[in-house]
FIGU-651656 format. One record per atom (N, C-alpha, C, O): atom name; x, y, z; residue number from 1; residue in one letter. Coordinates in Angstrom, 2 decimals, padded with zeros to 5 digits. Layout:
FIGU-651656
+----+---------+---------+---------+-----+----+
! at !      xx !      yy !      zz !   i ! aa !
+----+---------+---------+---------+-----+----+
! CA !       X !       Y !       Z ! NUM !  A !
...
+----+---------+---------+---------+-----+----+
This chain:
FIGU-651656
+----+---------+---------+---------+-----+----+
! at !      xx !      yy !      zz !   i ! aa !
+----+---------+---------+---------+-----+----+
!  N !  141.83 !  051.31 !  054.55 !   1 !  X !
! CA !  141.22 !  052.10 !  055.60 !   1 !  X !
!  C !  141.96 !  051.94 !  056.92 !   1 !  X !
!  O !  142.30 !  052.88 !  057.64 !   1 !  X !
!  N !  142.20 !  050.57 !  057.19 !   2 !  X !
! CA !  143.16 !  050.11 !  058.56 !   2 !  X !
!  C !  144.26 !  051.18 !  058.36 !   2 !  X !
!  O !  144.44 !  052.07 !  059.19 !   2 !  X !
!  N !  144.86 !  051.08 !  057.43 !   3 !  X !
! CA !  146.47 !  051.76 !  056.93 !   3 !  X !
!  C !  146.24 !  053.30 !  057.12 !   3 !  X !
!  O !  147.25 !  053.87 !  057.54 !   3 !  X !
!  N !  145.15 !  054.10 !  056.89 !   4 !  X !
! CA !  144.76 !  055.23 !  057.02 !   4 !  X !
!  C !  144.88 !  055.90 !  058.41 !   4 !  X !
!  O !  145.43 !  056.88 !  058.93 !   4 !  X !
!  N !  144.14 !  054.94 !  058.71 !   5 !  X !
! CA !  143.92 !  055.16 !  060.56 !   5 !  X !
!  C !  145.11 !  054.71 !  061.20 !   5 !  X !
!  O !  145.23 !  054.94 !  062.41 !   5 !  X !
!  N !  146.06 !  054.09 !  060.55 !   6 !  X !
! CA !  147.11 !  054.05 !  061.52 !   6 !  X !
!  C !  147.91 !  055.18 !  060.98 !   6 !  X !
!  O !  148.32 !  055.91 !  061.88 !   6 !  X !
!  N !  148.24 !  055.51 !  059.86 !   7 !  X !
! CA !  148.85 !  056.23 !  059.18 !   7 !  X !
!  C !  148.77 !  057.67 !  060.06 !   7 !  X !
!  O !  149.71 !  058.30 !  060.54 !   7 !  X !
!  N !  147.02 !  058.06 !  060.12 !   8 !  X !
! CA !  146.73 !  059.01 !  061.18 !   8 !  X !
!  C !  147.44 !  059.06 !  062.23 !   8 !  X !
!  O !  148.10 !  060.08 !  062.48 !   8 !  X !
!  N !  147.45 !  057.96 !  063.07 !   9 !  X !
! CA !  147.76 !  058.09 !  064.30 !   9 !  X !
!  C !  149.16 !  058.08 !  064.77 !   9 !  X !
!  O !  149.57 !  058.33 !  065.91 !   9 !  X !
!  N !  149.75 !  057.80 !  063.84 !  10 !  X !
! CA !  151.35 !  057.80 !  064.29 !  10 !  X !
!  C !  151.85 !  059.33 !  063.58 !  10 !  X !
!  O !  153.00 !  059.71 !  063.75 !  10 !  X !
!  N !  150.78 !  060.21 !  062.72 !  11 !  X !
! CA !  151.17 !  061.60 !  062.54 !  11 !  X !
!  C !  150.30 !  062.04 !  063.24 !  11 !  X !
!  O !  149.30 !  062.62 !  062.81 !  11 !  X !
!  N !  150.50 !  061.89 !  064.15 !  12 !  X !
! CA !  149.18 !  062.70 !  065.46 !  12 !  X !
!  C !  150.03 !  062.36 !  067.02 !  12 !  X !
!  O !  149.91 !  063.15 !  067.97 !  12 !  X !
!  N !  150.88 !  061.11 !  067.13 !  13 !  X !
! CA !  151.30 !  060.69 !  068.29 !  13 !  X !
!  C !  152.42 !  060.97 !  068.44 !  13 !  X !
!  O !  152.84 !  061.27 !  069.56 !  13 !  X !
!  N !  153.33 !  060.95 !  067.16 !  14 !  X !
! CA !  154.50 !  060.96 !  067.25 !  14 !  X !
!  C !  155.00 !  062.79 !  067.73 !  14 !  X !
!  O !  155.74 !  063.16 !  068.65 !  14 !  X !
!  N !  154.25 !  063.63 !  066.66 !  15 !  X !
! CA !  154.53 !  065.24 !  067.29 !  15 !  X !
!  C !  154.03 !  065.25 !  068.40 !  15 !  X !
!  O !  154.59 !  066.08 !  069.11 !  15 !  X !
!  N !  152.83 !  064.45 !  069.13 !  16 !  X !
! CA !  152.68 !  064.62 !  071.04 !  16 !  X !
!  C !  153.72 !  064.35 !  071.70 !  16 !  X !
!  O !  153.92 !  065.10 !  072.65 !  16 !  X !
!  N !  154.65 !  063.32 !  071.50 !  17 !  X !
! CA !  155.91 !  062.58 !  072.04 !  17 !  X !
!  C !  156.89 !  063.28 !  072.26 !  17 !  X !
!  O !  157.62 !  063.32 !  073.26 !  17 !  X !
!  N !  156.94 !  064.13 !  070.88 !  18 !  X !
! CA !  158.26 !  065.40 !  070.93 !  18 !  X !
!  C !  157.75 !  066.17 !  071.63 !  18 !  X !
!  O !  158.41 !  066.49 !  072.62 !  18 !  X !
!  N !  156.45 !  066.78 !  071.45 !  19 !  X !
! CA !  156.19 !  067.79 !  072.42 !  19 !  X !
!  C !  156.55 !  067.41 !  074.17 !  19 !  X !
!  O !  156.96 !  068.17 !  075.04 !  19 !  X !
!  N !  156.30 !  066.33 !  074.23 !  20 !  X !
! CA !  156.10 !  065.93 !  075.78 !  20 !  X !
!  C !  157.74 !  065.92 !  076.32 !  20 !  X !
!  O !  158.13 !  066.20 !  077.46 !  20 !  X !
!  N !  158.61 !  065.49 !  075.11 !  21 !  X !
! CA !  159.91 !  065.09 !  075.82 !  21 !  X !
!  C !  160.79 !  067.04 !  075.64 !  21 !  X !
!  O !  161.81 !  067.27 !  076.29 !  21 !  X !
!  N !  160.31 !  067.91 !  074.90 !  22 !  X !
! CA !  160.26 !  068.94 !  074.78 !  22 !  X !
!  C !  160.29 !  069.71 !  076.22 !  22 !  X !
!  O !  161.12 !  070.26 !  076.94 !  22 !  X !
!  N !  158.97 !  069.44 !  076.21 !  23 !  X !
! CA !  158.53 !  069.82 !  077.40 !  23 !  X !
!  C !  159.25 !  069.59 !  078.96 !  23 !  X !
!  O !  159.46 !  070.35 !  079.91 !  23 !  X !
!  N !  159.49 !  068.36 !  078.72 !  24 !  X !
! CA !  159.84 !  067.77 !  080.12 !  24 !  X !
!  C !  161.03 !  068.43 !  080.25 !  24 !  X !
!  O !  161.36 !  068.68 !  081.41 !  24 !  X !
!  N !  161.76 !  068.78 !  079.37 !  25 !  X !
! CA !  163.32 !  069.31 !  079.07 !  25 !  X !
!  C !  162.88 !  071.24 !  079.46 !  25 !  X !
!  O !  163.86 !  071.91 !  079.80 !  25 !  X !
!  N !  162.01 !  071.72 !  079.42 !  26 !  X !
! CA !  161.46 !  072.84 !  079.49 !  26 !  X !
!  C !  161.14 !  073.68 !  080.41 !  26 !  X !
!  O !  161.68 !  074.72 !  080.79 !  26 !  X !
!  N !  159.96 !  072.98 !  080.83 !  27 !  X !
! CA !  159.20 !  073.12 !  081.79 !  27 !  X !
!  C !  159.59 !  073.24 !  083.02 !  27 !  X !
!  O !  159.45 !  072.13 !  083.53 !  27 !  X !
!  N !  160.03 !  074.05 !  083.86 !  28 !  X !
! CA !  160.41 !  073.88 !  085.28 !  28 !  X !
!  C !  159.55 !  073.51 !  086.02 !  28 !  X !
!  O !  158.50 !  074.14 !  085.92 !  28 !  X !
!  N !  159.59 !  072.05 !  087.37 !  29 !  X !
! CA !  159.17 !  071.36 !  087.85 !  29 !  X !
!  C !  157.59 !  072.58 !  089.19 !  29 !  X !
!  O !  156.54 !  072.14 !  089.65 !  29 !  X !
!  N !  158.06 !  073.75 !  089.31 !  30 !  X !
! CA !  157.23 !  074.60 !  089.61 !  30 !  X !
!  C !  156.28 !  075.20 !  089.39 !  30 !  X !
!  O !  155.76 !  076.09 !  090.06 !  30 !  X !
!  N !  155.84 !  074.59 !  088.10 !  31 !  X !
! CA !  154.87 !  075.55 !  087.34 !  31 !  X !
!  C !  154.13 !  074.40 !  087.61 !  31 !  X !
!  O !  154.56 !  073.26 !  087.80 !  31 !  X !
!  N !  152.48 !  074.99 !  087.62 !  32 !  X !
! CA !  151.41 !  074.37 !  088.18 !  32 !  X !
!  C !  150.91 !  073.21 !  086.77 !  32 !  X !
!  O !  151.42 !  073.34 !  085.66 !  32 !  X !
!  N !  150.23 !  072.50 !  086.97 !  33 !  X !
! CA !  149.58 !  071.61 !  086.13 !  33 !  X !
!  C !  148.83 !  072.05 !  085.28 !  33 !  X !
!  O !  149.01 !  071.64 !  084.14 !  33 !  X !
!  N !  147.63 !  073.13 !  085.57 !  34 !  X !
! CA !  147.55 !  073.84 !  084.14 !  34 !  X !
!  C !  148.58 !  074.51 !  083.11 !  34 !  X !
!  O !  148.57 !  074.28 !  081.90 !  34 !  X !
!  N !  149.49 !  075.38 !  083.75 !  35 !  X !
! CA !  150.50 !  076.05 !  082.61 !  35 !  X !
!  C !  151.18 !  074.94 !  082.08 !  35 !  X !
!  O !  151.72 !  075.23 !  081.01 !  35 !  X !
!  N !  151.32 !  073.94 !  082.38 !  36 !  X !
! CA !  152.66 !  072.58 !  082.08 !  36 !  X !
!  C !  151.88 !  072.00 !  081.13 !  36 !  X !
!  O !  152.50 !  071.52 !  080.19 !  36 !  X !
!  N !  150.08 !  071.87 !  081.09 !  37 !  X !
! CA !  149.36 !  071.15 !  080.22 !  37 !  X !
!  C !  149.39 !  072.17 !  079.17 !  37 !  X !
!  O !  149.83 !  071.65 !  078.14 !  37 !  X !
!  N !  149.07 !  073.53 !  079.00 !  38 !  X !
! CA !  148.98 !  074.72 !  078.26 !  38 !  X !
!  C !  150.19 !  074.83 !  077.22 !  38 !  X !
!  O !  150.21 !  074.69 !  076.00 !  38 !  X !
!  N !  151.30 !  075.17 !  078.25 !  39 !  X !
! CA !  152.82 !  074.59 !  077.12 !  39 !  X !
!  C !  152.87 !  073.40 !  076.50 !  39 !  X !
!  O !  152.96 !  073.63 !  075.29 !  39 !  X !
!  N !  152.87 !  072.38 !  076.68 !  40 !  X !
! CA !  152.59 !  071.06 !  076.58 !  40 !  X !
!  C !  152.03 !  071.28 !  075.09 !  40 !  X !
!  O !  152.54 !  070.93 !  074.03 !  40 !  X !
!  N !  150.78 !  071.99 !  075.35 !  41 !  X !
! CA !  149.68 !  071.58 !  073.93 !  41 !  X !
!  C !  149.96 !  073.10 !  073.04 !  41 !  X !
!  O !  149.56 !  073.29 !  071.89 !  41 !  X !
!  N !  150.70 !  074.08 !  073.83 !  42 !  X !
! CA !  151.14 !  074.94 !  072.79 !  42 !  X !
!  C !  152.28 !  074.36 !  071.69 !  42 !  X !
!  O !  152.13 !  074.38 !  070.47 !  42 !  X !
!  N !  153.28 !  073.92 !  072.32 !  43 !  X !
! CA !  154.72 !  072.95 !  071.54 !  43 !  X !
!  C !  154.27 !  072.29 !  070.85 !  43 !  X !
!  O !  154.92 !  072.10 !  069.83 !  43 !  X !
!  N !  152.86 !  071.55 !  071.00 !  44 !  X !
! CA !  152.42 !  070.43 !  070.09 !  44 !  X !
!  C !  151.63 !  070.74 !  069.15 !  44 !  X !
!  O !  151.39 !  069.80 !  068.40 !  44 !  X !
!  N !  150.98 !  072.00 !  068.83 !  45 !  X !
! CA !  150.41 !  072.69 !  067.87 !  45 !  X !
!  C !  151.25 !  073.13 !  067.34 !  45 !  X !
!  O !  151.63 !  072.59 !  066.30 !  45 !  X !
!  N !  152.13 !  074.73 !  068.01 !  46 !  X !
! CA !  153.44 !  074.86 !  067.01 !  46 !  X !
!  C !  154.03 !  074.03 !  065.90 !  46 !  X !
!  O !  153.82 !  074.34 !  064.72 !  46 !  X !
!  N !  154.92 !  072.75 !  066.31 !  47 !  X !
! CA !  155.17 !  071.60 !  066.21 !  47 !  X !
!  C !  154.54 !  071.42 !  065.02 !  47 !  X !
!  O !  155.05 !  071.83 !  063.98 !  47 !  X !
!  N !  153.26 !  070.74 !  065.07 !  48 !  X !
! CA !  152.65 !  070.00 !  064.76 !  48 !  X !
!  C !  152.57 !  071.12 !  062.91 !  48 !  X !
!  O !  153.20 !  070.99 !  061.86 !  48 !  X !
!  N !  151.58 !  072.01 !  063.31 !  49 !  X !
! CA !  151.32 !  073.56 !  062.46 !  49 !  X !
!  C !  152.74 !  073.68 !  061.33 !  49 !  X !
!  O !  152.76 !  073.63 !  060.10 !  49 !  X !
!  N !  153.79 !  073.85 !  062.29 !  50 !  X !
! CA !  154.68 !  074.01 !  061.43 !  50 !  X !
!  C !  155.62 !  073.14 !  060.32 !  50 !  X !
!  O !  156.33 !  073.56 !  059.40 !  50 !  X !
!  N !  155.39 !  071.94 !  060.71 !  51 !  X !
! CA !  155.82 !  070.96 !  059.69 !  51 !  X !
!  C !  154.62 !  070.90 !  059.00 !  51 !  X !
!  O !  154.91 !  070.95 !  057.81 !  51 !  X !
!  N !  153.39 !  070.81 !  059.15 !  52 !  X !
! CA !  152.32 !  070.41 !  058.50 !  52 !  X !
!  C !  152.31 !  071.10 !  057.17 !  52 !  X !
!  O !  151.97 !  070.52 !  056.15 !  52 !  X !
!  N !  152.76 !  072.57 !  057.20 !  53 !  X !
! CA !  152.55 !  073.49 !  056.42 !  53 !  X !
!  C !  154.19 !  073.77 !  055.97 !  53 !  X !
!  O !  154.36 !  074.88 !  055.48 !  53 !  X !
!  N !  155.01 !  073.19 !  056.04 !  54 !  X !
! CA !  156.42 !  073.01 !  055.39 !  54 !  X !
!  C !  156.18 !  071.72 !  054.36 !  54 !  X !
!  O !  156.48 !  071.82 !  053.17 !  54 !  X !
!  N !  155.74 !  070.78 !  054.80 !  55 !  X !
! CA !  156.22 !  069.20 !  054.11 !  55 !  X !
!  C !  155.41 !  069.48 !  052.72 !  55 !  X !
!  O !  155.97 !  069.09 !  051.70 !  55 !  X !
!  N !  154.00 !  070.18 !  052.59 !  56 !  X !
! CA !  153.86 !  070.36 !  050.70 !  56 !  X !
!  C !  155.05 !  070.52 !  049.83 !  56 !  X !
!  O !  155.18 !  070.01 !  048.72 !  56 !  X !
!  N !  155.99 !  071.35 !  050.49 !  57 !  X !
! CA !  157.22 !  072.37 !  049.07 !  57 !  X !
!  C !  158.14 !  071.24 !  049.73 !  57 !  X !
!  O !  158.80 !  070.92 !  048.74 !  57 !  X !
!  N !  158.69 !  070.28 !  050.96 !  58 !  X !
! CA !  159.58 !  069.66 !  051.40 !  58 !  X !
!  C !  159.21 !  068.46 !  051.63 !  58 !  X !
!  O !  159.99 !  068.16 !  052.53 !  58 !  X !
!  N !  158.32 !  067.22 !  051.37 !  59 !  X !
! CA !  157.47 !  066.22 !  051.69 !  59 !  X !
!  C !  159.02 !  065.50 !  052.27 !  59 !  X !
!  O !  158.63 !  064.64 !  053.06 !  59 !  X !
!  N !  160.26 !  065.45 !  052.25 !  60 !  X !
! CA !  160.82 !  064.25 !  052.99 !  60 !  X !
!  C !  160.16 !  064.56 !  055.02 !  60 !  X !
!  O !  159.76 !  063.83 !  055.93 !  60 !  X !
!  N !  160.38 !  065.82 !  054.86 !  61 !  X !
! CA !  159.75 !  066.60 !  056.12 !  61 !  X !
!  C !  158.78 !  065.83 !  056.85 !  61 !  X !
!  O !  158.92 !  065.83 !  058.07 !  61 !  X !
!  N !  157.74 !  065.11 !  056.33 !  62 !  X !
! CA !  156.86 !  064.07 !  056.97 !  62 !  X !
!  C !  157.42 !  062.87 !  057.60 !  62 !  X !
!  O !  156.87 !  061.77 !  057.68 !  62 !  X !
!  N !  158.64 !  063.20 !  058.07 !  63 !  X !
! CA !  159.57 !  061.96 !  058.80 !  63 !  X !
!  C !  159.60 !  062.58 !  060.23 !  63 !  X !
!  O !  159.57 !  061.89 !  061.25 !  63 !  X !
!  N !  159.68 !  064.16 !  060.21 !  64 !  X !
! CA !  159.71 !  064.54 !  061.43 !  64 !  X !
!  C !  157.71 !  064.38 !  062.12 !  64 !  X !
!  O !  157.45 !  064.74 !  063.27 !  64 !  X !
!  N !  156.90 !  063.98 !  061.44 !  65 !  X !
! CA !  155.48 !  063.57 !  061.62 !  65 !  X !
!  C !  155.62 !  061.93 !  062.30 !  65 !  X !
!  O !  154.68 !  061.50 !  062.96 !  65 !  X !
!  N !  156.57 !  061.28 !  062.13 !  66 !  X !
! CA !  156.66 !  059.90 !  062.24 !  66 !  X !
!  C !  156.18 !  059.29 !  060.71 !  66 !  X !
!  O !  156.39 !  058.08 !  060.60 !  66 !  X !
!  N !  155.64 !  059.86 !  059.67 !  67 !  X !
! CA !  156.01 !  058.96 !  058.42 !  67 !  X !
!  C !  155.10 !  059.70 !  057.49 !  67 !  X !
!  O !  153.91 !  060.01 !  057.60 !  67 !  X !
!  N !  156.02 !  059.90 !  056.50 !  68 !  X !
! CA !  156.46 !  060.41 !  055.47 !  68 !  X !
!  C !  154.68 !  060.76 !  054.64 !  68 !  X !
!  O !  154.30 !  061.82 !  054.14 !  68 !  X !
!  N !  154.18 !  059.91 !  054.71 !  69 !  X !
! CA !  152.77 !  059.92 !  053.60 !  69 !  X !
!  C !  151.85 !  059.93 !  054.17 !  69 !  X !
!  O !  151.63 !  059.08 !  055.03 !  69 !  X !
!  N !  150.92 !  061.01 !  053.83 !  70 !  X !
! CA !  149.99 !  061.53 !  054.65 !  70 !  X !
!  C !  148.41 !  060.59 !  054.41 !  70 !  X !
!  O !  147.89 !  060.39 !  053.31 !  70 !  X !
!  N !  147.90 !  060.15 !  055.65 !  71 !  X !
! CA !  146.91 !  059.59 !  055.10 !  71 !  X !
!  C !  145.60 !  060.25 !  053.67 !  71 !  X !
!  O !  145.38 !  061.41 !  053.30 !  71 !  X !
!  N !  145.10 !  059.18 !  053.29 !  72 !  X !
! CA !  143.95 !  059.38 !  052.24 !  72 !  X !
!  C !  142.42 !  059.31 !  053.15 !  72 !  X !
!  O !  142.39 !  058.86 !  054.29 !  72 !  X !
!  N !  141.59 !  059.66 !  052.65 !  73 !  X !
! CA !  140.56 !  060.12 !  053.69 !  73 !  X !
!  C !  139.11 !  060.09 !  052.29 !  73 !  X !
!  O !  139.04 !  061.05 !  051.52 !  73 !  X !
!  N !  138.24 !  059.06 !  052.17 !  74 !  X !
! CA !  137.21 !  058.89 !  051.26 !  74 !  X !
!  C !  135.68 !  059.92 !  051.29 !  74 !  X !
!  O !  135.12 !  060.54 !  052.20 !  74 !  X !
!  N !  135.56 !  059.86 !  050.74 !  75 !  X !
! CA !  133.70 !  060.93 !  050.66 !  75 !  X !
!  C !  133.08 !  059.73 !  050.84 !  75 !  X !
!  O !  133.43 !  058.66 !  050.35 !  75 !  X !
!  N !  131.88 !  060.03 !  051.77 !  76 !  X !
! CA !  130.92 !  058.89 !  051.81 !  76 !  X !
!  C !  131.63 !  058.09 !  053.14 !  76 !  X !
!  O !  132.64 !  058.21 !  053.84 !  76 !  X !
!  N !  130.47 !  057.20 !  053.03 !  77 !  X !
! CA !  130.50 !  056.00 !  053.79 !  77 !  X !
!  C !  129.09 !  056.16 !  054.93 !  77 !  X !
!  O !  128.84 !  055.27 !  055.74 !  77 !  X !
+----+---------+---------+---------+-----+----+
C-alpha cells in the first residue's frame, strides 16, 4: 500500500515538474498569474493525458511518468 502511494505520487509529480520547467521556458514573464497558472495546468494535463493513454500499446513510455509501473489500487477497505 506504502509502494502504491508512492508509486502514485511520483506519476503525478514528476509530469507537474515537466510541466512547470515547460512552462517557465514558455511563458513570457508578462502574462498575468492567472493565464501562467491556466498554461501551467493545461501542459500538465496534455502531458499528463497523453502519455497516459500511449503507455497501454508502449508501457516502456511510463518512464516519461517518472516510473514505469502503474500503481495497483484494492476494492474495499
Amino acid at each position: 500500500m506504502i509502494y502504491d502511494l508512492f508509486c502514485s505520487a511520483v506519476r503525478t509529480l514528476v509530469p507537474a515538474a515537466i510541466a512547470l520547467g515547460i512552462g517557465w521556458g514558455l511563458i513570457p514573464e508578462s502574462m498575468s498569474g492567472t493565464a501562467t497558472g491556466l498554461l501551467d495546468f493545461a501542459i500538465f494535463s496534455g502531458y499528463y493525458l497523453i502519455v497516459r493513454s500511449l503507455e497501454p500499446r508502449w508501457p516502456w513510455l511510463g518512464w516519461l511518468l517518472g516510473k514505469p509501473t502503474q500503481p495497483t489500487y484494492q476494492k474495499g477497505r
